[in-house]
C-alpha positions in Angstrom: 11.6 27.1 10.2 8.6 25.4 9.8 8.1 22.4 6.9 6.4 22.9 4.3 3.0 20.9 3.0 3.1 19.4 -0.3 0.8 18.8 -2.9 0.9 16.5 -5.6 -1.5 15.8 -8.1 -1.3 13.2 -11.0 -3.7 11.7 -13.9 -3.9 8.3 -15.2 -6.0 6.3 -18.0 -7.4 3.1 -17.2 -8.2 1.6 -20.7 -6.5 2.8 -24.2 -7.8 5.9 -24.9 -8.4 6.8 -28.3 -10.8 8.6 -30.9 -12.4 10.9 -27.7 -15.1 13.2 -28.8 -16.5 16.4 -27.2 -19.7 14.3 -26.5 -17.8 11.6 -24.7 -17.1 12.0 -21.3 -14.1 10.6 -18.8 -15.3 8.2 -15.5 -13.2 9.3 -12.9 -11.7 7.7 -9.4 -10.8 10.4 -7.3 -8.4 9.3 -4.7 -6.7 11.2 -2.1 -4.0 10.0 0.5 -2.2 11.9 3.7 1.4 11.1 3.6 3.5 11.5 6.6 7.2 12.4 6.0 9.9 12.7 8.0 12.1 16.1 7.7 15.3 16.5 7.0 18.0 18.4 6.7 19.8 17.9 3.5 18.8 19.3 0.2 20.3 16.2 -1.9 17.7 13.6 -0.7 14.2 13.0 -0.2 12.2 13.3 2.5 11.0 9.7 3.8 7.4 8.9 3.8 6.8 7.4 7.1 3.2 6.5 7.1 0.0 6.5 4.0 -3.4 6.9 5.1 -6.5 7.3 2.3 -8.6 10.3 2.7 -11.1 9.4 0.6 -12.1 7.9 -2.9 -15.3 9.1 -5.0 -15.9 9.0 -8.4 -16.5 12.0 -10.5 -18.5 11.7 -14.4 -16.9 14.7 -16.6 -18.4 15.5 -20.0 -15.3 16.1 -22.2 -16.7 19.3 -23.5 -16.5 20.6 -19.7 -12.4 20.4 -19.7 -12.4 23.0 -21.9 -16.2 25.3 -20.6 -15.5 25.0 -17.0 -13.3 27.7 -14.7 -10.4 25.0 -14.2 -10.1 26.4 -10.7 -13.3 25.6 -9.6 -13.1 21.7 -10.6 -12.4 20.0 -7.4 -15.3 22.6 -5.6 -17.7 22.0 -7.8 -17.5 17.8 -8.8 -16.0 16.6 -5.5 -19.1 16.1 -2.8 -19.0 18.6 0.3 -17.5 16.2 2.5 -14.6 15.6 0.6 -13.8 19.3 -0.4 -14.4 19.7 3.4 -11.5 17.2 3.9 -8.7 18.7 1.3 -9.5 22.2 3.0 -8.7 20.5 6.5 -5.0 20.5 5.3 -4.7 23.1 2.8 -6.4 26.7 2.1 -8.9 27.3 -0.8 -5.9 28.8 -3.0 -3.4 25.5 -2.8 -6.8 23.5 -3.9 -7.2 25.9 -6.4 -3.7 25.0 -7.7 -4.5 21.4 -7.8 -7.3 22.0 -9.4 -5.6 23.7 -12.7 -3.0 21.4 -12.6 -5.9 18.4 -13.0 -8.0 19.9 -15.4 -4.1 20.9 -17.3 -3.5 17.1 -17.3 -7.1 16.2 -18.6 -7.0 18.3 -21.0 -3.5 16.9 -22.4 -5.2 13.7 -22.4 -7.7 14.4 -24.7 -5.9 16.6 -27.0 -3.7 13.4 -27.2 -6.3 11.0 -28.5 -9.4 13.3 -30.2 -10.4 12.0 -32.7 -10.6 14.0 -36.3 -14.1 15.0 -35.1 -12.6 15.8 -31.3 -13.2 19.3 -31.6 -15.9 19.6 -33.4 -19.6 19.2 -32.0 -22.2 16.6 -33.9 -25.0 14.9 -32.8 -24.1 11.8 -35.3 -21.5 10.9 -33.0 -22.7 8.9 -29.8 -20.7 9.3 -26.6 -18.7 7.1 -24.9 -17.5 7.0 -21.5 -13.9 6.5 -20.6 -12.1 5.3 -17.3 -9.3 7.6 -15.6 -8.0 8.0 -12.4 -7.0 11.5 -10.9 -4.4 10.7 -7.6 -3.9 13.7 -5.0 -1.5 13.2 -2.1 -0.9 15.8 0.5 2.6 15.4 2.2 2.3 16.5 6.0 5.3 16.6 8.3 5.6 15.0 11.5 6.4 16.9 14.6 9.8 16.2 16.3 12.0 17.9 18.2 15.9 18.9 17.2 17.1 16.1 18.8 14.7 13.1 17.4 15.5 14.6 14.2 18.6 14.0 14.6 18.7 11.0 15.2 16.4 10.0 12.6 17.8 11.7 10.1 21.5 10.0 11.1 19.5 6.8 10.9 17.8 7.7 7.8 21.6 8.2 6.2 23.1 5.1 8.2 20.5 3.1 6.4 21.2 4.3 2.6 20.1 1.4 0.7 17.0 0.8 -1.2 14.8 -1.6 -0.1 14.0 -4.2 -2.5 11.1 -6.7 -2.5 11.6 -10.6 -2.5 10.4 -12.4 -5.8 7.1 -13.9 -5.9 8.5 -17.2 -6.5 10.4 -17.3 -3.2 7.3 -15.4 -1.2 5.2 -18.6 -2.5 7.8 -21.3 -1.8 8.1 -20.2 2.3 6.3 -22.8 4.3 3.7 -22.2 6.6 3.1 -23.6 10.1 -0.2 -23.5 12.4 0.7 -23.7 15.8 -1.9 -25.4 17.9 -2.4 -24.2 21.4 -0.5 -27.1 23.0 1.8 -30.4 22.2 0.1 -33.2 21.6 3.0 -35.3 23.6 3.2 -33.9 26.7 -0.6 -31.7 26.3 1.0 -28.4 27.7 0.4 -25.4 26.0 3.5 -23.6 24.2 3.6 -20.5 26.1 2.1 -21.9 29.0 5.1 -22.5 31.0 7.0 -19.0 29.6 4.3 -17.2 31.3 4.5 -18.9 34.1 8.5 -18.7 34.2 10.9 -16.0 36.1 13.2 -15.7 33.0 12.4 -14.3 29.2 13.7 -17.6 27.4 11.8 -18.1 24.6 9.8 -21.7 24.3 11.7 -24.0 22.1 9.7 -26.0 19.6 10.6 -28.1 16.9 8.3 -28.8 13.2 8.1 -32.5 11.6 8.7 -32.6 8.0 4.6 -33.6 8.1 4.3 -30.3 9.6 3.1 -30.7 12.8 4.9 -28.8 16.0 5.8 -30.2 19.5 8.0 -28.9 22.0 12.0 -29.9 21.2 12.5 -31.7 24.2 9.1 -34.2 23.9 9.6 -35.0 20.2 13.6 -35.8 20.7 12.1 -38.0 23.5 9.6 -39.3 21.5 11.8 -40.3 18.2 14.4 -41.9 20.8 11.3 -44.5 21.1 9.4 -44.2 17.7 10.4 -43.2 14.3 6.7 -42.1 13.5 5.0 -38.6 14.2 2.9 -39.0 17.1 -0.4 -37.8 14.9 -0.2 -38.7 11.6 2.1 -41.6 11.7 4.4 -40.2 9.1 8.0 -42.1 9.5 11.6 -41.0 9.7 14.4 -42.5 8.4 15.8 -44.8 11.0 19.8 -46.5 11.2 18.6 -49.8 11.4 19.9 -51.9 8.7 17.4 -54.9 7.4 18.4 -58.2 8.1 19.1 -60.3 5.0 
């Protein structure tokens, strides 16, 4: 059986909306994305999204009185430019747009009901317009291709794996030290990977960082500190087990 496309479709306000009037009007990011998911097999979980790419992103100016003039239907045909209605029919047909496109115009129109004002619904020219700053996200979900067997196995995986991924905090992200490695050690002047690539087996190159920061290969530096307690570039000194003489 062949896996379905999905469509989702979902509106969101930018700035604290409140007092909208028919003469206002709503600024709108349209942004679409293509997810990839992977299919499987069991009704009690979700499908994983493999891969995100964005369609597109416009913006759109709606007059507030339109949410409620306008064929709902015909929203997305007739505010999105041709190239980007162009793109939603490339995965869907004119009806599923259609569908999106009452949903949308559904949402907005919740919105505004939510925060008219006590003149909301009523027409005056007293009342200047204002515009208002929303954000209108459509995702179409795509399945990948794979045979019975890769699915399979994915989907084993997939149920193997079982646990949420969870984000490091941004404390610890911030306290991981960086390193630039230079093209070559500054003891012996040979680059890194110079002698891997040059070597028969798949032993990675060992190298070894001062606390100053700067790399060398293991075996020059252990060499090097056997003579000198300093870093060969900066000077910066180790602690050394020579007691002072009193």
């Amino acid at each position: 059986m062949d896996n379905p496309i999905w469509y989702h479709c979902w509106v969101q306000e930018r700035q604290q909306l409140r007092n909208l009037k028919l003469k206002d009007s709503f600024k709108i990011e349209v942004k679409a994305l293509l997810r990839y998911y992977l299919p499987i097999n069991d009704p009690n979980s979700h499908s994983p999204i493999i891969d995100t790419i964005s369609l597109f992103q416009t913006s759109i100016t709606l007059p507030c009185k339109q949410i409620f003039e306008i064929n709902h239907k015909d929203f997305l045909r007739k505010y999105l430019v041709n190239s980007s209605y162009a793109t939603l029919l490339t995965y869907g047909s004119p009806h599923q747009i259609e569908n999106q496109s009452c949903e949308i115009m559904a949402q907005l129109r919740e919105l505004y009901i939510s925060h008219a004002s006590s003149h909301g619904f009523t027409k005056s020219s007293n009342l200047r317009g204002k515009s208002f700053g929303c954000d209108v996200n459509i995702s179409i979900d795509v399945p990948i291709n794979t045979s019975d067997e890769e699915l399979g196995a994915q989907e084993q995986l997939s149920m193997q794996e079982g646990v949420k991924m969870v984000p490091a905090s941004h404390k610890d992200v911030q306290s991981l030290k960086t390193y630039k490695l230079p093209q070559q050690c500054q003891i012996c002047l040979e680059k890194f990977y110079g002698e891997k690539e040059k070597a028969d087996d798949d032993d990675d190159v060992e190298i070894t960082a001062m606390p100053c920061g700067h790399v060398f290969h293991h075996h020059c530096i252990i060499q090097w500190l056997q003579t000198s307690h300093m870093c060969p570039l900066c000077r910066s000194p180790l602690s050394t087990d020579n007691k002072r003489k009193r």
